[in-house]
C-alpha positions, -999 to 999 in steps of 0.1 A, spaced: 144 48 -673 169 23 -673 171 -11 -657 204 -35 -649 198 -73 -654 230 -97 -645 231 -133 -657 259 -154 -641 273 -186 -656 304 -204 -635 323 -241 -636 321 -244 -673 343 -233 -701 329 -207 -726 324 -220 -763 328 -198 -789 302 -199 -818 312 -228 -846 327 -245 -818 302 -270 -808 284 -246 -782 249 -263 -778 257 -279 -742 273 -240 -736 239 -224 -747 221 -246 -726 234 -238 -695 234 -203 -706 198 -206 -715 193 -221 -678 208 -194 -662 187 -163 -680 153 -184 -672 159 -185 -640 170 -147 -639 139 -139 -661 118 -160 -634 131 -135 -607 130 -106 -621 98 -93 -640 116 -80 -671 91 -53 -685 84 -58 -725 101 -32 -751 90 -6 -771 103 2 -805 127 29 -788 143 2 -764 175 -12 -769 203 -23 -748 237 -22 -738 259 -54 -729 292 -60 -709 305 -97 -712 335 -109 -691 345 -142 -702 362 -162 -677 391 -188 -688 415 -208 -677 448 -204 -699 441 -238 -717 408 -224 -734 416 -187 -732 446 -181 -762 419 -199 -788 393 -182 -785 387 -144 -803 361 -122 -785 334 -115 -814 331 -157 -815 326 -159 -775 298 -134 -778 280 -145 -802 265 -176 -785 257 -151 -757 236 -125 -779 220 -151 -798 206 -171 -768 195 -143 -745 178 -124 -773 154 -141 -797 172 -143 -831 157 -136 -866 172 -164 -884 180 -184 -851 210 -211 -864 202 -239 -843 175 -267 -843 164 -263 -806 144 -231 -803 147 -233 -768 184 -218 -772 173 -189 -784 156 -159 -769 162 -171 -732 156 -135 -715 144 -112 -744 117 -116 -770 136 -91 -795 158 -93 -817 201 -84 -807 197 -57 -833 187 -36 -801 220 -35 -787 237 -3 -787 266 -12 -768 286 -40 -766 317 -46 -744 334 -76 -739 363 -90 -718 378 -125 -715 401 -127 -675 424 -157 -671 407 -172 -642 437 -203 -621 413 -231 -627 387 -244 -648 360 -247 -619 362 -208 -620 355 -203 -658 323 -187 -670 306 -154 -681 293 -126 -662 271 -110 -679 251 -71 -674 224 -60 -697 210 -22 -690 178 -13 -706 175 21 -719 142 28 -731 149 56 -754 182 54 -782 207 80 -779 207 97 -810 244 109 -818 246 142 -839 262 145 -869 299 160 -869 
């Protein structure tokens, strides 16, 4: 069984992790609460993990300094609940999943040059898979 969750962020810039990203996370955090209100997100097993697709939206001003792995970290860390979380507010962490982002499988990321900063923001989809995939040996 697999299940699609999308979290949507617009009108603010993403921050990439060591950047100052608190206010970034927040809204973030925001955003996945309210998804996780809607949606009754059923609890994992040892066998679930996930697969994510990120497409960062920029403006040109924000999008040339900032690398990919940096603008998805923040993301992993606050919608899954993080082992060794790196930030004081707990709140930021864990946001739609109780688990650990040692579940996801997949990861793919995009950043698109959006005209204006109003338009920046992440769109986010998270599929569930409930059993892993196990890739044979070559």
């Amino acid at each position: 069984m697999q299940e699609e969750i999308l979290v949507h962020v617009r009108g603010m810039a993403p921050i990439p992790w060591g950047g100052g990203e608190e206010t970034w996370r927040r809204k973030l955090a925001h955003e996945a609460r309210l998804v996780r209100v809607k949606k009754v997100i059923q609890g994992s097993s040892a066998s679930t993990h996930f697969s994510v697709d990120i497409v960062f939206f920029m403006a040109q001003s924000h999008v040339e300094r900032a690398d990919l792995d940096n603008l998805a970290k923040p993301i992993l860390d606050t919608l899954f609940r993080s082992r060794n979380p790196q930030v004081k507010d707990l709140s930021l962490t864990g946001a739609l999943f109780d688990v650990d982002d040692d579940r996801v499988f997949k990861l793919t990321l995009e950043k698109r040059l959006v005209p204006v900063s109003t338009e920046e923001g992440v769109e986010i989809s998270i599929t569930i898979h409930e059993e892993r995939t196990v890739i044979p040996e070559l």
